[in-house]
C-alpha positions in Angstrom: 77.3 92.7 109.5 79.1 91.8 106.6 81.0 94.4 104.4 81.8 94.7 100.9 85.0 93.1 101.6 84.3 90.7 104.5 81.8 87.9 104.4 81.8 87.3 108.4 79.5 88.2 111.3 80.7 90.1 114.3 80.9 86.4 116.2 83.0 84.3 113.4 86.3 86.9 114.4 88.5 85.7 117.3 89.5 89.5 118.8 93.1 88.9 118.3 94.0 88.5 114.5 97.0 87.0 112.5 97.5 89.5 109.1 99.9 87.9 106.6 99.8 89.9 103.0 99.6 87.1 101.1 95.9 85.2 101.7 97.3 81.8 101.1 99.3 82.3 103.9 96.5 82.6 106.6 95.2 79.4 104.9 98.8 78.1 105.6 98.7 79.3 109.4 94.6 78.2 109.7 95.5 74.5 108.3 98.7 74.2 110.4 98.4 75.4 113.4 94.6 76.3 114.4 92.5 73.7 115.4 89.1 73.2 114.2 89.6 76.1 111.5 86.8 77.5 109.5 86.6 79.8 106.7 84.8 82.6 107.8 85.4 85.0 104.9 87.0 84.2 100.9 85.4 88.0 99.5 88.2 88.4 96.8 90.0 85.7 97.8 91.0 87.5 100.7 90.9 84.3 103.1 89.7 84.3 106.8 89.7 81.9 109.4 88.8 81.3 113.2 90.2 78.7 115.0 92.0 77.4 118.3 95.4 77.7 119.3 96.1 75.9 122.4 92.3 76.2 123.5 92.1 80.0 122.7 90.5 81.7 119.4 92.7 83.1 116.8 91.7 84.7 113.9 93.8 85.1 110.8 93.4 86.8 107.5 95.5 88.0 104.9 95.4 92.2 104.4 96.6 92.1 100.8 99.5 94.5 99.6 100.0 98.1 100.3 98.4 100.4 102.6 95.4 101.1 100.9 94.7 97.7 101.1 95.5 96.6 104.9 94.0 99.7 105.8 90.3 98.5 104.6 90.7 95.4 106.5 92.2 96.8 109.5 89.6 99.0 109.7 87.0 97.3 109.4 88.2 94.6 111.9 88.8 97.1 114.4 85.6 99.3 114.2 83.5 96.9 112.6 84.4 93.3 114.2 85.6 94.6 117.1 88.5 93.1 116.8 90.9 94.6 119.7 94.7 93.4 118.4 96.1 92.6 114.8 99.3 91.1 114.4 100.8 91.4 110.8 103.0 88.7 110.5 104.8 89.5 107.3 107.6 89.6 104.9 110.2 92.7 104.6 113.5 93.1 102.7 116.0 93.7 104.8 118.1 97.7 104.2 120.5 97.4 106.9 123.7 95.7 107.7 122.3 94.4 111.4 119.8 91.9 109.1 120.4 89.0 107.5 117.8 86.6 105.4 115.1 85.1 107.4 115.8 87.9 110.7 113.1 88.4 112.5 112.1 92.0 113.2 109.9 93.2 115.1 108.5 97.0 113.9 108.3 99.3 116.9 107.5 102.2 114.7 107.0 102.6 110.6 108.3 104.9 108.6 106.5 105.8 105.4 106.8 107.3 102.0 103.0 107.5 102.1 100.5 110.6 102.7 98.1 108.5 104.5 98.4 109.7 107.6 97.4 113.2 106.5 93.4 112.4 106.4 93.8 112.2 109.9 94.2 115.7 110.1 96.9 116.1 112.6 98.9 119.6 112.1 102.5 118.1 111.7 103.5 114.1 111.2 102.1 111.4 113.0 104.4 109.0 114.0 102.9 105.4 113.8 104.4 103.1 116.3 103.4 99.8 118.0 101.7 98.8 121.0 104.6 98.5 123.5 102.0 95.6 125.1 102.3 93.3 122.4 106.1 94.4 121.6 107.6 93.5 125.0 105.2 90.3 124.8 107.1 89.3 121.4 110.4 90.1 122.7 109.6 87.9 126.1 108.2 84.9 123.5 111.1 85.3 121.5 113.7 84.7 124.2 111.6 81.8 126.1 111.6 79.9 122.8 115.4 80.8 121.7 114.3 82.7 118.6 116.7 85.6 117.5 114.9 89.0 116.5 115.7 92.8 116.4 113.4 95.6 117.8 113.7 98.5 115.6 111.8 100.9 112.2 110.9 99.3 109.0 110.0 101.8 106.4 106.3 101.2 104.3 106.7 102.2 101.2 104.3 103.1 98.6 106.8 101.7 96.0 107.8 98.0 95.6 110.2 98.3 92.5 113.1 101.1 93.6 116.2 101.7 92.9 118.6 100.5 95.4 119.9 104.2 96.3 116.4 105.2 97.3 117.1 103.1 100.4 120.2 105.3 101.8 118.4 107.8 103.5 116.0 105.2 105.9 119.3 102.8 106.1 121.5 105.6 107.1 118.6 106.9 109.9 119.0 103.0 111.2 115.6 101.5 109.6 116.0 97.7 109.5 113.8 96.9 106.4 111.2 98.0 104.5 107.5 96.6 103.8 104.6 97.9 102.6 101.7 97.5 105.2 103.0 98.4 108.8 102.4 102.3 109.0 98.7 102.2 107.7 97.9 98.8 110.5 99.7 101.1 113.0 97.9 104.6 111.9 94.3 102.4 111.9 94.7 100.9 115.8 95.9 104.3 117.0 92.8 106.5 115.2 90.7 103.1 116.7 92.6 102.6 120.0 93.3 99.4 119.5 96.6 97.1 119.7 98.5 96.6 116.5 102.2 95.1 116.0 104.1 94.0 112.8 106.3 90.8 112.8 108.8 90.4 110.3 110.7 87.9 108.4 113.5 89.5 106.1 112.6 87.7 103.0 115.4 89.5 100.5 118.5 91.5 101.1 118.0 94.8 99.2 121.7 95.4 98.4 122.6 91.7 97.1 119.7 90.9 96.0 119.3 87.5 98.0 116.0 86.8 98.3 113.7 83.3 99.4 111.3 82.0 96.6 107.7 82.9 96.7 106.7 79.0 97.6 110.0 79.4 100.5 107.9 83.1 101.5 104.3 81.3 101.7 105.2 78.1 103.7 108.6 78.3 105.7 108.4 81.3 107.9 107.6 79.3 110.7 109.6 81.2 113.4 107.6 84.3 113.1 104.3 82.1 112.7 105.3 80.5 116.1 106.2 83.4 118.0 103.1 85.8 116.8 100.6 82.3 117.7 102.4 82.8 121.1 101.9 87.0 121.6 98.1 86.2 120.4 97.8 83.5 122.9 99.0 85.8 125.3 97.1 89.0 124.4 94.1 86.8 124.4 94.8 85.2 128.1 95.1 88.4 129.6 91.9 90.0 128.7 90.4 87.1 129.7 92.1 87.5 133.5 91.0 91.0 133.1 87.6 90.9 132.6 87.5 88.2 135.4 89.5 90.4 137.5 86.5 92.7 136.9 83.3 90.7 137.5 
């Protein structure tokens, strides 16, 4: 079963997944908060693990940067692994006055600068958006534990360095932030229908150029850690009850 970019079996992934960018993240999230992690995958030091939270399996795994890149992964874990739910739990520079640094956010649709969505072959623009599921779960974690957050569009750009007036047109049409990953996990679990959602932190302000270091970005974004751990848990618990509910 394994790919060119993915050393696991079908077995080693959990069917919910964690996707931080950075690898060393998932390492971060598999060494603090899973029990009884292992390292199911390190092809390009793209780091995956499988472990317990709270007595239920969780996988997590970084997806890289850019589209291109989460896109492999997500693919393969959703039509490959069978994984049925990712949940990117990212960074994003925040565009819009409503955000400050360290928000939360969660991305109920994703704008892009991209042309990815054309191989799909739609005749007009696909519009890649959350699974409401997973959404209103994160939004009822998030007020049980007291953790502010926003619901609203990030923007996934194909283009990291820009100038700040190239964000004008997504701030003035209300996007909250903008990333780099979201549209292509959201494009991959519709074409797969599967469940994807992208959890936030806003690591830099845009405009004043505030930002947290990349140490402060790899190991303190513990809310959103916390609250995706929760929405996995969850996901996880109910298709268990379902397929009991079945048999």
């Amino acid at each position: 079963m394994p790919t060119p970019h993915n050393a696991a079996e079908v077995t080693d992934i959990a069917k919910v997944v964690l996707m931080p960018g950075d690898p060393l993240r998932a390492q971060f999230v598999a060494e603090n908060y899973l029990e009884n992690a292992t390292l199911f995958t390190s092809v390009r030091n793209m780091l995956g693990f499988t472990g317990t939270y709270h007595g239920v399996p969780i996988s997590v795994m970084g997806s890289g940067m850019g589209i291109p890149s989460m896109s492999i992964y997500a693919y393969e874990l959703f039509n490959l692994y069978d994984v049925d739910a990712i949940i990117r739990v990212g960074s994003a520079g925040g565009i819009s006055p409503q955000v400050k640094l360290r928000d939360i956010i969660f991305g109920q649709g994703a704008c892009t600068d991209s042309n990815f969505g054309a191989h799909y072959g739609a005749p007009g623009t696909l519009a890649p958006i959350c699974d409401f599921d997973l959404l209103r779960s994160a939004v009822d974690v998030a007020e049980r534990m007291g953790v502010p957050y926003h619901v609203g569009n990030l923007i996934s750009t194909d283009t990291f360095y820009r100038k700040p007036e190239a964000h004008e047109p997504w701030r003035s049409m209300g996007v909250l932030a903008t990333e780099m990953e979201a549209a292509g996990l959201y494009l991959n679990a519709m074409a797969a229908g599967k469940k994807a959602l992208a959890i936030v932190t806003v690591s830099d302000m845009v405009l004043t150029n505030d930002c947290l270091t990349a140490e402060e970005r790899e190991t303190t974004l513990t809310q959103m850690i916390e609250v995706a751990l929760e929405v996995a848990k969850e996901e996880q618990s109910n298709r268990g009850r379902a397929r009991e509910r079945m048999e």
